[in-house]
C-alpha positions, 0 to 999 in steps of 0.5 A: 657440224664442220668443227672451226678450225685453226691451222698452225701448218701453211700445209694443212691450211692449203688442205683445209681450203682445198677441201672446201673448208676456208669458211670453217678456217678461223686463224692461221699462221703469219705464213699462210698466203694460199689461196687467195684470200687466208691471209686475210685470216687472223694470224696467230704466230710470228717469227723472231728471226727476220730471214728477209733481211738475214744470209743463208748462213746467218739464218742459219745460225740463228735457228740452231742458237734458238733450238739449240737454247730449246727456245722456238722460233716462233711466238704464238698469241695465245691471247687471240687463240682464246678468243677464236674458241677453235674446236680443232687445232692442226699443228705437227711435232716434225719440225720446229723449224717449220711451226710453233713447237708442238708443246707450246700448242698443246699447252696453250690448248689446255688453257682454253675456255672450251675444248679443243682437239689438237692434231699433228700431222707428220707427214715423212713422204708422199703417201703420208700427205695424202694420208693426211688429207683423208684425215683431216677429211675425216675430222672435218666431215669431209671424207668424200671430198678428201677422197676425191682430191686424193684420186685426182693427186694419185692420178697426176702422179700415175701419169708422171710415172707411166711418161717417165718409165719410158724415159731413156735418161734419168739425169742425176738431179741434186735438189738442196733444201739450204744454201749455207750450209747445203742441205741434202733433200729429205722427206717427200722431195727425193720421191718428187725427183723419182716421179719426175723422171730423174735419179733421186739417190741424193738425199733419202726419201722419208728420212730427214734433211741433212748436210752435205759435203762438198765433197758428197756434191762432186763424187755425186756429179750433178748433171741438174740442180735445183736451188729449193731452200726451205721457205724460199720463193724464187726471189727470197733464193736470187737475193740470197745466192750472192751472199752465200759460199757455194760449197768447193768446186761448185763452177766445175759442176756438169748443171753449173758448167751446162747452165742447168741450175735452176731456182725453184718457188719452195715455199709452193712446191717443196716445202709444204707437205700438202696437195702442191706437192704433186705440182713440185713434181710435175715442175721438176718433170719440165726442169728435168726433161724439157723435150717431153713436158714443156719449159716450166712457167717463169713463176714455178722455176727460173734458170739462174746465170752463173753469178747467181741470177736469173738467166735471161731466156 
């Protein structure tokens, strides 16, 4: 019997559905927008910080004060979990920025008239995501299907790989996962670099996100830069460029000077650990070599002007 199931990841939403199981998926997160149709799912969080309305760096701010206070910044409705009557609750512990706290899942779970499983996926790289989806195939009865759609992510990746081995330039790609300040990219995003064909040393794969320097972005000397901050789509990043201090020296950057910045749909693509990951990597493929796997589609990626809009084609 396929278990109901609530997901408190974006990520893990999209590989319920890809699984088949929308139908078994009972609630959801106010973030949860793929595939068509989850939203229409009772949401179960909320967010305190307003990030539509706020800059890069007031978002920022307001993170780390709630963290920092050891406060979430996410509210979960407790009340409306209970009447679900979830038998499984997918959540994750890796970030507190990403999803309701870990510890406030778990207590809420406890209060609970019935029984509830409560998993965390922590994904840390790409192999880790496909990991995650064969566990959560196995947790739902779904193992052959989570076999199937894990084949058919190694495969698209197997391709990139096998066009990329022939490539004879792998141009410096710096990808920052925030704005203000810059974040250099962690997790699963470095090896979405690599697959696509570009150099990935910015950044450390499995490792986390971290801050950068102006002075590390022009020792690094990006040739490619690829604007993907966390939770962003392309507009949420467009309306936020003019607001933001670009770190020094920005202008005499090769990608600023050869027009070859570009802002990318993170949210899809990059920041969700689950099976679109493997479309972020083909994205970048198209950004990175143009010439070998096309021009990406306006809604995956846009080139953004040196003021920080989009460039006309």
């Amino acid at each position: 019997m396929t278990p109901r199931i609530v997901s408190l990841l974006p990520s893990a939403t999209e590989i319920v559905c890809r699984l088949g199981l929308q139908d078994a998926l009972v609630g959801v997160t106010h973030e949860c927008d793929h595939p068509d149709g989850v939203a229409g799912k009772p949401a179960l969080t909320a967010s305190r910080i307003a990030h539509q309305t706020m800059s890069s760096a007031e978002i920022d701010h307001a993170v780390r004060s709630q963290l920092d206070g050891h406060g979430s910044i996410y509210d979960l409705d407790e009340t409306r979990l209970r009447g679900l009557a979830p038998d499984l609750i997918l959540t994750q512990e890796l970030c507190e920025v990403c999803a309701v706290s870990y510890r406030i899942v778990e207590q809420a779970a406890r209060r609970l008239d019935t029984e509830a499983a409560v998993v965390s996926l922590e994904p840390n790289t790409i192999s880790d995501i496909l990991a995650n989806i064969r566990t959560v195939g196995e947790l739902t009865g779904a193992q052959a299907e989570a076999d199937r759609v894990v084949g058919q992510l190694r495969a698209r990746l197997d391709a990139l790989d096998g066009v990329s081995a022939g490539l004879t330039r792998r141009p410096r790609a710096l990808v920052l996962e925030w704005l203000e300040p810059p974040f250099a990219p962690g997790h699963w995003v470095p090896e979405q670099v690599a697959h696509a064909g570009g150099e990935a040393s910015f950044g450390a794969a499995g490792a986390d996100s971290r801050t950068t320097t102006a002075e590390e972005i022009r020792a690094y000397d990006p040739e490619v830069i690829v604007l993907a901050p966390c939770g962003f789509d392309i507009a949420d990043t467009l309306r936020q460029l003019p607001r933001a201090r670009l770190p020094d020296g920005w202008a005499e950057l090769p990608a600023v000077r050869d027009g070859d910045v570009w802002a990318v749909d993170a949210t899809s693509y990059f920041s969700r650990p689950g099976p679109r990951i493997v479309d972020g990597a083909e994205i970048l493929s198209r950004i990175l070599h143009p010439e070998v796997f096309g021009e990406p589609e306006p809604h995956q990626a846009t080139r953004v002007a040196p003021r920080g809009t989009a460039a006309s084609a």
